[in-house]
matplotlib code that plots the C-alpha trace (Angstrom):
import matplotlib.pyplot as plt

x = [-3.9, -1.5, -1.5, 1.2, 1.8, 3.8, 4.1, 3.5, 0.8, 3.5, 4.8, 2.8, 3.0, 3.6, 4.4, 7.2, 8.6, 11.9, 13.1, 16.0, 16.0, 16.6, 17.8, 14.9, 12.7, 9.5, 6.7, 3.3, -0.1, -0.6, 0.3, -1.8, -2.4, -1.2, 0.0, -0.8, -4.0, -4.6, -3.8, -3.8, -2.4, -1.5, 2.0, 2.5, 5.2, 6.4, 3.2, 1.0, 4.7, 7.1, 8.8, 7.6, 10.5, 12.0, 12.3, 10.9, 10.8, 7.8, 8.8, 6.5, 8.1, 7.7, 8.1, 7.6, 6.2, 8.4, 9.3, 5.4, 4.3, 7.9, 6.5, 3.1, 4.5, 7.1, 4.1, 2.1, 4.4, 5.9, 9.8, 12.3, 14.6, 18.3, 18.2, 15.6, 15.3, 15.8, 12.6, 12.2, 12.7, 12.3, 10.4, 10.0, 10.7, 9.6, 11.0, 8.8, 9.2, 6.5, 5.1, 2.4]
y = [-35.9, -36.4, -36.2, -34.2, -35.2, -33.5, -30.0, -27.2, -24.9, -22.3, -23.7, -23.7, -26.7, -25.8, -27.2, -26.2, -27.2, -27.4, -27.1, -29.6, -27.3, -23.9, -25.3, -22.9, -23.6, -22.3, -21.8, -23.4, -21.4, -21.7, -22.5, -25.8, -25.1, -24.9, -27.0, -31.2, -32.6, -33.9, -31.9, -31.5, -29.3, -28.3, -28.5, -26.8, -28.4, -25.4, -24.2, -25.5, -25.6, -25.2, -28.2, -30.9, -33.8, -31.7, -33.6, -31.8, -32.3, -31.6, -30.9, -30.6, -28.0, -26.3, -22.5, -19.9, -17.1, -14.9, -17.1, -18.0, -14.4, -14.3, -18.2, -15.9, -13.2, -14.9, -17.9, -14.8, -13.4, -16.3, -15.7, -19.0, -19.3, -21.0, -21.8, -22.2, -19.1, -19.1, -20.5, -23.3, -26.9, -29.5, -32.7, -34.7, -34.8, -37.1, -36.6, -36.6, -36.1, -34.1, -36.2, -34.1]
z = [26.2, 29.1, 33.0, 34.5, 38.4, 41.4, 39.4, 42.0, 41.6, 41.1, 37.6, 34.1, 31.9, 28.2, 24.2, 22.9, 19.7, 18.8, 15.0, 14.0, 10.7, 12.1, 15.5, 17.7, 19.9, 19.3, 22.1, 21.3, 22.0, 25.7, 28.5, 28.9, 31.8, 35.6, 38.7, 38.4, 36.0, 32.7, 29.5, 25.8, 23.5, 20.0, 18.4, 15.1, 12.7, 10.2, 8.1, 5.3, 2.9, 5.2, 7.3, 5.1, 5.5, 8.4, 11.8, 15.1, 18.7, 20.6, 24.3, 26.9, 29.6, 32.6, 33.6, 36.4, 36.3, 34.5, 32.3, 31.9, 30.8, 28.3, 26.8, 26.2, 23.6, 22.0, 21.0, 20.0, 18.0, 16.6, 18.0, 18.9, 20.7, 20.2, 24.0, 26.2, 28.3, 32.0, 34.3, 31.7, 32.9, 30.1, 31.5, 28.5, 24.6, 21.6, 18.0, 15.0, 10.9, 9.4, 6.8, 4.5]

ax = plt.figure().add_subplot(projection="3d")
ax.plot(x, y, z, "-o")
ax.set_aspect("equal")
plt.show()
C-alpha cells in the first residue's frame, strides 16, 4: 500500500510496468484510484513462463483524463507502449528481477 499526497482531484494514479526485455511500458489494471489517499495495486511481471530472470520497473504514474480513459483499454487489451503517451507524468519507479 502507498499514500499519494498533493495530486489534484483532476489526475488518476496508476501501475504501470515497464519491460527491460521488450523495452514497453505496459499499463496495469486500474487506475488505483483518484486525487490524494492511500492505495494498492497489482503489477504483473510477464506470465506464468514468461519474464522469469527478466528485470522490470514498476512505475507508479499519474494521468488526465484523456490519457486516463487511453491507460483503460490498452491495460484491457494488453497493448505497451515504447513511450509513455501524452497526459502521463511518472512520479516514482523501483526496479525488480522476477525470480519464479
Amino acid at each position: 500500500m502507498g499514500v499519494a499526497s498533493g495530486v489534484p482531484d483532476s489526475l488518476y494514479v496508476w501501475i504501470l510496468v515497464y519491460s527491460h526485455h521488450d523495452h514497453n511500458y505496459y499499463p496495469q489494471p486500474g487506475p488505483i484510484g483518484g486525487g490524494s489517499g492511500q492505495y494498492q495495486g497489482m503489477a504483473y511481471l510477464g506470465t506464468e513462463t514468461e519474464g522469469v530472470g527478466h528485470e522490470f520497473d514498476i512505475i507508479v504514474a499519474l494521468a488526465d483524463e484523456d490519457a486516463n480513459t487511453k491507460l483503460q483499454s490498452d491495460a484491457a487489451n494488453h497493448i505497451g507502449w515504447s513511450d509513455l503517451p501524452g497526459g502521463v507524468e511518472e512520479m516514482t519507479r523501483i526496479t525488480v528481477r522476477r525470480g519464479h
